[in-house]
C-alpha positions as CSV (number, residue, x, y, z in Angstrom):
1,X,0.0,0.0,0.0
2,X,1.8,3.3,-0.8
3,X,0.1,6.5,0.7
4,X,1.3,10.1,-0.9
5,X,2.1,12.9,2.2
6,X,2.6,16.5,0.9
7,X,4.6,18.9,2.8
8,X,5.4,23.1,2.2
9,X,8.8,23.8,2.9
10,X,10.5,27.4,3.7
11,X,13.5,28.5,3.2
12,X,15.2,26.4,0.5
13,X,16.3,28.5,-2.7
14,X,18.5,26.0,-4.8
15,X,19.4,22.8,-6.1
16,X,21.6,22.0,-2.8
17,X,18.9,22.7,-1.1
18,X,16.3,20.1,-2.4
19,X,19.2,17.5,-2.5
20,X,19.6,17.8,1.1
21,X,15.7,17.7,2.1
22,X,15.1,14.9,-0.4
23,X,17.9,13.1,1.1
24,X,17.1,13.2,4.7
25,X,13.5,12.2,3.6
26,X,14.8,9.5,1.9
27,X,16.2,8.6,5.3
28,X,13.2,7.8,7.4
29,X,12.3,3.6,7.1
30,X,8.8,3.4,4.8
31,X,9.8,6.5,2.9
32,X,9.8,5.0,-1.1
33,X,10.0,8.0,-2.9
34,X,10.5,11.8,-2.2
35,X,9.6,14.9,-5.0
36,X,10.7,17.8,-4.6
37,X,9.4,20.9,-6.4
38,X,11.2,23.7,-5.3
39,X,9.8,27.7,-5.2
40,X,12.5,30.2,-4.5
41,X,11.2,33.3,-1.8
42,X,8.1,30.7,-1.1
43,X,7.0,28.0,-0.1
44,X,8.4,24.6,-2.1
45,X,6.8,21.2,-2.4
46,X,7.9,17.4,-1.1
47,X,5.6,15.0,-2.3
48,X,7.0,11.7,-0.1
49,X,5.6,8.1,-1.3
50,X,5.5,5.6,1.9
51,X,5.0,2.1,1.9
52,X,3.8,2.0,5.5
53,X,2.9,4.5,8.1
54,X,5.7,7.4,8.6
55,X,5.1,9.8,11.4
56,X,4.7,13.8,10.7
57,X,7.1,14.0,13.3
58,X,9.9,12.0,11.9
59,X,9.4,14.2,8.4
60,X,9.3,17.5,10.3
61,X,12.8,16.4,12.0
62,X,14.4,15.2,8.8
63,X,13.5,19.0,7.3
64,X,14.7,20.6,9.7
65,X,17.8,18.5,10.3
66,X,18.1,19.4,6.3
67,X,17.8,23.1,7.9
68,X,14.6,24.0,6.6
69,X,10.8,24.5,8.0
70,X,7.7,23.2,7.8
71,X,5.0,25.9,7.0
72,X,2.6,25.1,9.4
73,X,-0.7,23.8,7.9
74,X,-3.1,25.7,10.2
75,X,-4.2,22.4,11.3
């Protein structure tokens, strides 16, 4: 079963930068695959495929180990 978790990012503004968030995402066990679509001076984009249950707060810790931010969701 492969579930699709989206997640806005601040702060990244280059290539490096998605290579180091899509690597750290790439990290966490049950992550598959990770999409990043950056947007420079906004918010960018990881689209992470999981194969089993990941927690949002192993994905939050793996961006900002990266050293990036979640924008909060207002949830």
């Amino acid at each position: 079963m492969s579930n699709n978790i989206t997640l806005k990012i601040e702060g990244m503004t280059c290539g490096h930068c998605v290579s180091s968030v899509t690597e750290e995402l790439q990290e966490i066990p049950g992550v598959s695959n990770v999409e990043v679509d950056l947007v420079v001076g906004g918010a960018s984009t990881a689209t992470i495929a999981t194969n089993e249950p990941v927690a949002n707060s192993a994905l939050e810790a793996a961006v900002v180990e990266a050293g990036y931010k979640l924008v909060s969701s207002g949830a």
